[in-house]
C-alpha positions as CSV (number, residue, x, y, z in Angstrom):
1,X,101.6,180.8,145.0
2,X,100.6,181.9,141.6
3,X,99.7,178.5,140.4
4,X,97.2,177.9,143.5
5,X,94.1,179.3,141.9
6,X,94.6,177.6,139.1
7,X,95.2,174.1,141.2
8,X,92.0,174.6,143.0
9,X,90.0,175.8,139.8
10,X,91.6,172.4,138.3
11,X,90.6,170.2,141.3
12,X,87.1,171.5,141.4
13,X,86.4,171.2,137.8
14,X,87.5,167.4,137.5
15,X,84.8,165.5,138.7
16,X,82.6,167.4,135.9
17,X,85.1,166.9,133.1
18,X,85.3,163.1,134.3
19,X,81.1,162.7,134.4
20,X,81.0,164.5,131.0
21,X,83.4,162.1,129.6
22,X,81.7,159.2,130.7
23,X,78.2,160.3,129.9
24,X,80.0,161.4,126.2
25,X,81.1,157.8,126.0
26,X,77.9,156.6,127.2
27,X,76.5,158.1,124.0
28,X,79.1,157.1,121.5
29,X,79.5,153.0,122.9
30,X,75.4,152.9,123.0
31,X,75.9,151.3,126.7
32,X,73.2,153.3,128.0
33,X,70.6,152.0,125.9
34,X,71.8,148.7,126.5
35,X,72.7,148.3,130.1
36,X,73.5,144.2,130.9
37,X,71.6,143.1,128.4
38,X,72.8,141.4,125.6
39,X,72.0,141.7,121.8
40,X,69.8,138.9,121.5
41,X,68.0,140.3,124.4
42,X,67.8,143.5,123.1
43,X,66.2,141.9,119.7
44,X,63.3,140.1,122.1
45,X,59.9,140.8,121.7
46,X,58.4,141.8,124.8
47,X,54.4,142.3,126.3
48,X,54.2,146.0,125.8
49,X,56.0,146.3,122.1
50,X,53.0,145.8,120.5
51,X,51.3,149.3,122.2
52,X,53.9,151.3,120.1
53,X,54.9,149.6,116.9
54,X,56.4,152.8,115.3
55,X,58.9,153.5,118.2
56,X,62.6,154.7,117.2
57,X,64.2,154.7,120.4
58,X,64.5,151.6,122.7
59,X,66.2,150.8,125.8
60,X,67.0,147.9,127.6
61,X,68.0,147.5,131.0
62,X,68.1,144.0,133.1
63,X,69.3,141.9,136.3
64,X,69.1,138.4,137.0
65,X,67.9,137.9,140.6
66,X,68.4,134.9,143.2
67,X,64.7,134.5,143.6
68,X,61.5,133.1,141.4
69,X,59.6,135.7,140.1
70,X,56.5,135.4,142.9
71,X,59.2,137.1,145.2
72,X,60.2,139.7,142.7
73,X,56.7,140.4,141.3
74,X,55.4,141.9,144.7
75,X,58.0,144.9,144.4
76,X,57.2,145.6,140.8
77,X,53.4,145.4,141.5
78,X,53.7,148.4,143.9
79,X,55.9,150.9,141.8
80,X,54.3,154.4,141.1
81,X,55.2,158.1,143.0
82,X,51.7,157.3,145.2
83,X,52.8,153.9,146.3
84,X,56.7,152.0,146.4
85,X,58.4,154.7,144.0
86,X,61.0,153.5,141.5
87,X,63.2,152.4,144.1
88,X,66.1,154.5,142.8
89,X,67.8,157.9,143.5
90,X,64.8,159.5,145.7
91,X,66.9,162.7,146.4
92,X,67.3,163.2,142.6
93,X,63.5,162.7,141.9
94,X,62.8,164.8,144.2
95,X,64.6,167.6,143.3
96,X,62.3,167.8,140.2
97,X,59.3,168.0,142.6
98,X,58.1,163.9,142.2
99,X,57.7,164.0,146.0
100,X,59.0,159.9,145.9
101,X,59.2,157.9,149.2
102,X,61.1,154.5,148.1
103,X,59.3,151.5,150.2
104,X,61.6,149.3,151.8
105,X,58.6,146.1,152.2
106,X,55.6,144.7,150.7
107,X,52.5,146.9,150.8
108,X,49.6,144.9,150.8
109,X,47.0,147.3,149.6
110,X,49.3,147.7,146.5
111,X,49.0,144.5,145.2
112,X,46.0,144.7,143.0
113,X,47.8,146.8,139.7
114,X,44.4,146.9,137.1
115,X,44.7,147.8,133.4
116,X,43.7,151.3,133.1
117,X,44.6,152.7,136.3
118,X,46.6,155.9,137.2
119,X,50.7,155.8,137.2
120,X,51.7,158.5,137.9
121,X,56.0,159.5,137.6
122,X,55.1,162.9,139.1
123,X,52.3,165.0,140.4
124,X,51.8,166.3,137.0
125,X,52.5,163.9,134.9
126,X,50.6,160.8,135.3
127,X,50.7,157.6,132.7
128,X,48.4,154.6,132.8
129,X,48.6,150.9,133.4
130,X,48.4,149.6,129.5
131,X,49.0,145.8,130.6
132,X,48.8,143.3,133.7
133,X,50.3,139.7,133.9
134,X,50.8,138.6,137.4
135,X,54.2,137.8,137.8
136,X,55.6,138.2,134.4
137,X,54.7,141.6,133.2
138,X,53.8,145.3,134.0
139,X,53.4,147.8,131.3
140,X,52.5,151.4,131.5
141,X,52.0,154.0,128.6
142,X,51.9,157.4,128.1
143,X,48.3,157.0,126.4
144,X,45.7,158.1,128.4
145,X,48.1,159.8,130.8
146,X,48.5,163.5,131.2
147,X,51.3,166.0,131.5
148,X,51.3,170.2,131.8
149,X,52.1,169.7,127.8
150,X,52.5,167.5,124.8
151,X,55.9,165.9,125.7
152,X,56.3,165.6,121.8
153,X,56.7,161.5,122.0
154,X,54.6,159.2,123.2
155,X,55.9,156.1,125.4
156,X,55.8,152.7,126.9
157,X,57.6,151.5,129.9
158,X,58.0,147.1,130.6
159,X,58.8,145.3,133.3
160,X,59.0,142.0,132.3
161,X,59.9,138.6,134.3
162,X,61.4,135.5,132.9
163,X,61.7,132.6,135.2
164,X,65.2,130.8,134.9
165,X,65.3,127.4,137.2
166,X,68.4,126.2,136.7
167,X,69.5,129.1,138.5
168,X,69.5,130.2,142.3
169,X,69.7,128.7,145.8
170,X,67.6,126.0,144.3
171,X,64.0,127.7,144.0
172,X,65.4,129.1,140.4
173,X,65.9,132.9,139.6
174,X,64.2,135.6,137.3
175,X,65.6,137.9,134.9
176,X,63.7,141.1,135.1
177,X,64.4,142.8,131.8
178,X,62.6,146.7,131.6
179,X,62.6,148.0,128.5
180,X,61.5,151.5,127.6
181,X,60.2,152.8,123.7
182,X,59.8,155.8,122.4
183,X,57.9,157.3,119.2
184,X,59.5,161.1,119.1
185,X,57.6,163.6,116.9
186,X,60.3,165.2,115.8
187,X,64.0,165.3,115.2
188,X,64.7,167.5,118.3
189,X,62.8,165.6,120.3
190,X,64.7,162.8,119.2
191,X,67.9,164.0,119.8
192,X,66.8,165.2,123.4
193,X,66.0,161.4,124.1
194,X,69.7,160.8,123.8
195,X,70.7,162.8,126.9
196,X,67.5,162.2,128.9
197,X,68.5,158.3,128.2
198,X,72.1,158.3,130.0
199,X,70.0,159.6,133.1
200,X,67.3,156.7,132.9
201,X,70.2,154.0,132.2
202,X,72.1,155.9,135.9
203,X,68.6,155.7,137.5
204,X,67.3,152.2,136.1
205,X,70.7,150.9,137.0
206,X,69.9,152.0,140.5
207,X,66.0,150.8,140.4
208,X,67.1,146.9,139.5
209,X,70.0,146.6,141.9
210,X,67.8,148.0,144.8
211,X,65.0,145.8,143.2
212,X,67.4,143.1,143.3
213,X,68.8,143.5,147.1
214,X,64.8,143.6,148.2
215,X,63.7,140.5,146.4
216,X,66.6,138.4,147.8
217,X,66.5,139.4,151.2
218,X,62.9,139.4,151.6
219,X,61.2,136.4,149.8
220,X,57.7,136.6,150.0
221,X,55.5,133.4,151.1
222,X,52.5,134.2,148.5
223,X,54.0,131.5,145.7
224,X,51.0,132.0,143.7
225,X,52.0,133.8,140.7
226,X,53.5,131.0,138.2
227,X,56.9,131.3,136.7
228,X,57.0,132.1,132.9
């Protein structure tokens, strides 16, 4: 009877030792900065880089998606906390007070993305549109947003469409590839980006399939925006 205690404590403490092992081996293997994208990928220069040329941490994330990119672009055209969300682990977001509400269709008002306009990730911490290509890329930045403090980095987020016609249910299919860049201030800073990226590569790996299931089972009829 003894041992019970010490059963239960065992049982209750495993599913913690098992996520710290696999966020530990996250880290080590580099699989979270990487997530389904290959090296060559990876090594791509994408719309967005350009806005922080002096960035030391990078990851990539991507999906390839049954559908041409004029049926993924409307989802990506309405992300923010005010409009679609990030189409990933809501309850999570919301726990930190983001007050997110994932849309499950096409908003029509929230089509029109302009360069310079509000994107807010929170109610407190708000980035801006740095760069609009209808249906092949969305970029936000941290310049010209606002937060309660200096975050100590500054940062660039990229969504970025490739057409791919050889692939799909005939129509051809898009790789959406988001890529996110950081320019840290200083060596703690850096460091903290390590751990804060296992929880982007969990929630982006979220984001895309979601964005992935929407796109395929709701194509939209607007064909308008061009593959790239």
């Amino acid at each position: 009877m003894a041992r019970c205690p010490s059963l239960l404590i065992a049982a209750a403490a495993a599913p913690l030792v098992a996520a710290g092992t696999a966020v530990a081996a996250f880290m080590v293997t580099g699989t979270h900065r990487t997530l389904n994208v290959s090296p060559a990928e990876a090594r791509r220069r994408l719309p967005g880089d350009e806005l922080l040329p002096h960035a030391d941490v990078q990851n990539d994330r991507a999906i390839t998606i049954a559908a041409p990119p004029a049926q993924v672009w409307p989802w990506i055209a309405q992300l923010g906390q005010d409009k679609a969300g990030f189409y990933s682990f809501a309850c999570l977001e919301n726990a930190l007070g983001c007050q997110v509400r994932n849309a499950d269709h096409i908003v029509p008002e929230w089509q029109h993305p302009h360069v310079g306009d509000p994107f807010p990730l929170h109610p407190d911490i708000v980035l801006r549109i740095a760069l609009i290509e209808p249906g092949h890329a969305f970029v936000v930045s941290s310049a010209g947003g606002s937060a309660p403090k200096d975050m100590g980095f500054e940062f660039t987020w990229a969504f970025v469409l490739t057409y791919r016609p050889g692939e799909g249910d005939g129509g051809g299919a898009t790789r959406l590839h988001v890529r996110e860049r950081y320019d840290t201030h200083s060596s703690s800073v850096h460091a903290l980006t390590e751990v804060t990226s296992v929880a982007s590569a969990i929630m982006s790996w979220k984001m895309l399939d979601t964005l992935k299931r929407l796109a395929e089972a709701a194509p939209v009829t607007d064909q308008s925006q061009q593959p790239r």
